[in-house]
Kinemage of the C-alpha trace (Angstrom):
@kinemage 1
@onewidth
@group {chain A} dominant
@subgroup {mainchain}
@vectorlist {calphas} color= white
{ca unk a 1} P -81.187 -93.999 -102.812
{ca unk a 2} L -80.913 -96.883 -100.382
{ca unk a 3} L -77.182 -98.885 -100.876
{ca unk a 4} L -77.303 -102.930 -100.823
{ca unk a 5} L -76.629 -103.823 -96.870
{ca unk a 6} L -76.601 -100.142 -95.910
{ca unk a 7} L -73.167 -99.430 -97.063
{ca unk a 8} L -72.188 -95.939 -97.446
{ca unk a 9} L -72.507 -93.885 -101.076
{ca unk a 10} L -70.250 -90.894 -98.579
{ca unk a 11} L -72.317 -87.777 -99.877
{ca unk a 12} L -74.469 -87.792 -96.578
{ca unk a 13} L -77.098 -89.163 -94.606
{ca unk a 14} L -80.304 -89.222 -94.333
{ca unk a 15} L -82.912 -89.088 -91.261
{ca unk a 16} L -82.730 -92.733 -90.703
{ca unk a 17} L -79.362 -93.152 -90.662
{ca unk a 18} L -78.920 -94.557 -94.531
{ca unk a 19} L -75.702 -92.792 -95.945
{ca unk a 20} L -77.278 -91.814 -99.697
{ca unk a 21} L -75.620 -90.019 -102.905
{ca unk a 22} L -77.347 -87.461 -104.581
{ca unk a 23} L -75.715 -85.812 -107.419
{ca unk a 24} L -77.101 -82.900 -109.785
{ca unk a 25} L -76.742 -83.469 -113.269
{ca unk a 26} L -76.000 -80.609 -115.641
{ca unk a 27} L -78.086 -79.954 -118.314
{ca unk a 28} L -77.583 -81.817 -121.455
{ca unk a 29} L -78.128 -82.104 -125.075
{ca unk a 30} L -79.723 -85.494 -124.725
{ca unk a 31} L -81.776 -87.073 -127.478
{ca unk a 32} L -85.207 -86.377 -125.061
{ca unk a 33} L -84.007 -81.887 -125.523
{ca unk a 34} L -83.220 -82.130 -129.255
{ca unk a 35} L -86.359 -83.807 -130.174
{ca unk a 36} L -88.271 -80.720 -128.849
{ca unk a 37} L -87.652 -77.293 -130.698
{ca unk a 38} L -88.685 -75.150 -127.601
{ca unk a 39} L -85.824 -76.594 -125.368
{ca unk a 40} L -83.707 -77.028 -127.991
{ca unk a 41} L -84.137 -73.234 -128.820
{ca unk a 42} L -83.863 -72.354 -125.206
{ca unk a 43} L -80.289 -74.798 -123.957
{ca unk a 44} L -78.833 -72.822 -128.092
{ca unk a 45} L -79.358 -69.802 -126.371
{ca unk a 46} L -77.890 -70.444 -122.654
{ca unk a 47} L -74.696 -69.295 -123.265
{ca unk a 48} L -75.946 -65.817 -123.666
{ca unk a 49} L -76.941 -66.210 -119.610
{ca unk a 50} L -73.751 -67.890 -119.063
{ca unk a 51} L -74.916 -71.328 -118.556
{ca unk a 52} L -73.040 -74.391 -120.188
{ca unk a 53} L -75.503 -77.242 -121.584
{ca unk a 54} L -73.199 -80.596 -121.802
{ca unk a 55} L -72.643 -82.619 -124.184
{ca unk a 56} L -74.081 -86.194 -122.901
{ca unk a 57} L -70.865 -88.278 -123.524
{ca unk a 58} L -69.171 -85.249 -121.128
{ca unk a 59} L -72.391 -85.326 -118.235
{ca unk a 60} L -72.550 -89.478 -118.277
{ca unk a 61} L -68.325 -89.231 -117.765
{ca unk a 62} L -68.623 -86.487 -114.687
{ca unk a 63} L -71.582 -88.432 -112.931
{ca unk a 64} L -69.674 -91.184 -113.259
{ca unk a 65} L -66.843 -90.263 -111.514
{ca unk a 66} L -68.742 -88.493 -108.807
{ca unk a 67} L -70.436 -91.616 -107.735
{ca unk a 68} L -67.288 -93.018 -108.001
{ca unk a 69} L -66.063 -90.566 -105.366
{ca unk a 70} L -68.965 -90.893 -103.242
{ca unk a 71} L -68.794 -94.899 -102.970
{ca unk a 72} L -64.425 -94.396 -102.057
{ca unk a 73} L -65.017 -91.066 -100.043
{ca unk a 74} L -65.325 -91.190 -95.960
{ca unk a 75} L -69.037 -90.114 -95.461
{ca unk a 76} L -69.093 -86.509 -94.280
{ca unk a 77} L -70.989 -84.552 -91.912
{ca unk a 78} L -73.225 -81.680 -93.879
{ca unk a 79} L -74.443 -78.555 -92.229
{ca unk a 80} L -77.910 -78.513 -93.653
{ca unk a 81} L -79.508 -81.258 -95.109
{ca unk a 82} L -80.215 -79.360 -98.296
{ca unk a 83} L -76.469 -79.292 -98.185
{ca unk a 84} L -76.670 -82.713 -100.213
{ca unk a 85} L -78.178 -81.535 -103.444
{ca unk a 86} L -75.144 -78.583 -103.604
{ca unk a 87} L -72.418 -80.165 -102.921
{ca unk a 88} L -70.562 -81.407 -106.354
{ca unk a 89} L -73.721 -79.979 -108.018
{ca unk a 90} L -72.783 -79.899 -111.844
{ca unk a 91} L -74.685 -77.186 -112.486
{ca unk a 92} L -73.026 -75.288 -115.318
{ca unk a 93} L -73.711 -72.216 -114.324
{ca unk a 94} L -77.253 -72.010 -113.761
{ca unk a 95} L -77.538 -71.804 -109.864
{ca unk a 96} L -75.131 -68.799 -110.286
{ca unk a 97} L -76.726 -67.057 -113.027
{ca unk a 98} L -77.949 -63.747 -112.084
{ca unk a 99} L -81.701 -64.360 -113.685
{ca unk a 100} L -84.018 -67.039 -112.062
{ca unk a 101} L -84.113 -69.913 -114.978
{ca unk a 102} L -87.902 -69.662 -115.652
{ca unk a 103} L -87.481 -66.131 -116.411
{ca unk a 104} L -84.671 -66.172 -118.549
{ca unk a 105} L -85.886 -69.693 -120.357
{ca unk a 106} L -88.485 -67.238 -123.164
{ca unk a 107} L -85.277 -65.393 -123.472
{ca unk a 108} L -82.656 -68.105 -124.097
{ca unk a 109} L -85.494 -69.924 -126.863
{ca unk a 110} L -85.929 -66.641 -128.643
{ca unk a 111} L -81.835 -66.091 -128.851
{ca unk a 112} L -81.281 -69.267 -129.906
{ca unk a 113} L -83.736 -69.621 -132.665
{ca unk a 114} L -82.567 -66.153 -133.883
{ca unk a 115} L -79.187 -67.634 -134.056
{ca unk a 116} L -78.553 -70.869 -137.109
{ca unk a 117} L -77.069 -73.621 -135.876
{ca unk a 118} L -77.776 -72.642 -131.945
{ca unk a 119} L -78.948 -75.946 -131.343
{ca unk a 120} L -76.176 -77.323 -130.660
């Protein structure tokens, strides 16, 4: 994400010397998840792999205030590039979970449509 005259967004920089922000977004219960069963199924039965699903009034509040932080922080050096998509990651748990997400996804659907009221 390029800033208007190259000002700096602070959560790093980029090969060409544009300071970006790039912030992960934690999974939510938007509209776009409820309106299909499967993933609806699936983000009702997270918890069981320890992995919060946001409500979307909660995720638009947090992004918000990262960017905030990233347009008032001091742009700061990172020791991998790949370093940019971690850092303040709002990942609620799934980057620590100890299943990879595709194979625990069947898993989480068939808990949560086992379980009433899952969905949310």
């Amino acid at each position: 994400m390029r800033w208007p005259n190259g000002s700096s967004a602070g959560a790093g920089s980029s090969r060409d010397g544009q300071l970006v922000s790039f912030n992960v977004a934690p999974a939510s219960w938007t509209r776009s998840v409820t309106k299909n069963r499967a993933l609806a199924a699936a983000y009702g039965g997270a918890h069981h792999f320890r992995v919060e699903v946001f409500e979307p009034d909660t995720c638009r509040v947090l992004m918000a205030a990262l960017l905030i932080h990233d347009l008032h922080r001091p742009p700061t050096p990172r020791p991998h590039p790949e370093a940019l998509f971690s850092d303040q990651a709002l990942h609620g748990g799934l980057w620590r979970a100890a299943y990879e997400p595709r194979s625990a996804l069947g898993f989480a659907a068939l808990l949560g449509m086992l379980r009433p009221g899952a969905t949310r």
